[in-house]
C-alpha positions as CSV (number, residue, x, y, z in Angstrom):
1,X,0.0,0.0,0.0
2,X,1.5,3.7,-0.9
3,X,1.7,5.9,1.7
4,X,0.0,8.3,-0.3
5,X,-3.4,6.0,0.1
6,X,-2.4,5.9,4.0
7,X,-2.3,9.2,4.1
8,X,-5.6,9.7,2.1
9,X,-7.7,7.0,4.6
10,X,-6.0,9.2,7.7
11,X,-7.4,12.1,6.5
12,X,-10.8,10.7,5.4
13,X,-11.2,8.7,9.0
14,X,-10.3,12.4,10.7
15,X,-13.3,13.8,8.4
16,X,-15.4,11.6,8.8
17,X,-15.6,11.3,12.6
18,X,-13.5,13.5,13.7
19,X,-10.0,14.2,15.9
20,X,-6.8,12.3,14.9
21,X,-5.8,8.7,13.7
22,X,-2.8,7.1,13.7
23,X,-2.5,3.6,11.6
24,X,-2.1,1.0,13.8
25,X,-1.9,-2.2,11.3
26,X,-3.5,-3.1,8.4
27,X,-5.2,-6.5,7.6
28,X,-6.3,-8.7,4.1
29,X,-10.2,-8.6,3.9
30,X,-11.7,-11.4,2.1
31,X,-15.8,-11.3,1.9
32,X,-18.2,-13.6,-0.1
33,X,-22.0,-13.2,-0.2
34,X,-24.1,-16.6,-1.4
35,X,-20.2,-19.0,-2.4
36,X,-19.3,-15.7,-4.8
37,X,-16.5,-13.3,-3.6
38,X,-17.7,-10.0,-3.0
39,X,-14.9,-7.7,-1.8
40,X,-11.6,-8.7,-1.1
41,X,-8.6,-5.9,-0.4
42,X,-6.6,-4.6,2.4
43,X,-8.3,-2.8,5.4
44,X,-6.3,-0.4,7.5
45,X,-6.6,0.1,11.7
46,X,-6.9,3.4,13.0
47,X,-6.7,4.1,16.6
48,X,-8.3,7.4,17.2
49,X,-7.6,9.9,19.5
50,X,-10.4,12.6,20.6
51,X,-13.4,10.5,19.4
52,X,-16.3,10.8,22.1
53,X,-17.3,6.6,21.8
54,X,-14.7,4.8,19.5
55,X,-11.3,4.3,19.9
56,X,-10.8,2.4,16.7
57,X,-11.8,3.3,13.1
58,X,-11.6,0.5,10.1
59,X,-10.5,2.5,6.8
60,X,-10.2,1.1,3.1
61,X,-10.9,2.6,-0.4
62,X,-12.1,1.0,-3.7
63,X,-12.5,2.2,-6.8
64,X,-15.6,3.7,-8.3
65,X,-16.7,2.1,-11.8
66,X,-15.9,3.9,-14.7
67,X,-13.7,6.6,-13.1
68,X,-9.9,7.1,-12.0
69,X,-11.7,7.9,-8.9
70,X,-11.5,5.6,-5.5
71,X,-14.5,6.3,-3.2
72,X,-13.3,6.2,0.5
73,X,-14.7,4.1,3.4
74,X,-14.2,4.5,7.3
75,X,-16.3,2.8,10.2
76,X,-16.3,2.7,13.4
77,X,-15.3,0.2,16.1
78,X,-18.6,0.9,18.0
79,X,-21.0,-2.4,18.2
80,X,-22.3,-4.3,16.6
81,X,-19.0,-3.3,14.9
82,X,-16.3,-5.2,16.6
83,X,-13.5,-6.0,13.6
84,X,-12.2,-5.2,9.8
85,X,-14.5,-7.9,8.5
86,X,-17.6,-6.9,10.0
87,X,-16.9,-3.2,9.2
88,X,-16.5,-4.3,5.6
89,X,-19.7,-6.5,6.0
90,X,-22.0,-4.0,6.9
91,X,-20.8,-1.5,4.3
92,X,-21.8,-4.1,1.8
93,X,-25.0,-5.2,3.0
94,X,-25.7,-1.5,2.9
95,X,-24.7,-1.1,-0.6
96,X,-27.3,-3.9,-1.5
């Protein structure tokens, strides 16, 4: 991963929900929906600092079809949101 796209999922987790982050790891995401893969890519720990009820953000990007473009992701470690997977998880049952 280029530290440019670090740098970019810092700055959209501090958008996003506020104070700073600080990448703590980063972890390979694998996700399947009904035996098909559905997402699979790299999702990057943030521990935040000055967030009122999270100390953990989960932070990825993908990119958007038909554009140079990469749309930008970052949830919160707050339940029932307890890991990368799960943050990834409910982003895509949202999407559907």
């Amino acid at each position: 991963m280029v530290a440019i796209e670090i740098g970019e999922l810092r700055k959209a987790v501090e958008r996003l929900h506020g104070g700073g982050a600080r990448l703590v790891r980063s972890v390979r995401i694998s996700e399947s929906f009904d035996g098909k893969s559905s997402w699979e890519g790299v999702v990057h720990i943030f521990e935040l600092k000055g967030h009122p009820t999270a100390s953990r953000a989960y932070a990825w990007s993908s990119p958007v079809a038909g554009s140079t473009e990469r749309q930008y992701f970052a949830v919160l470690n707050i339940p029932p949101i307890a890991s990368p997977a799960e943050a990834v998880r409910a982003t895509l049952t949202r999407k559907r």
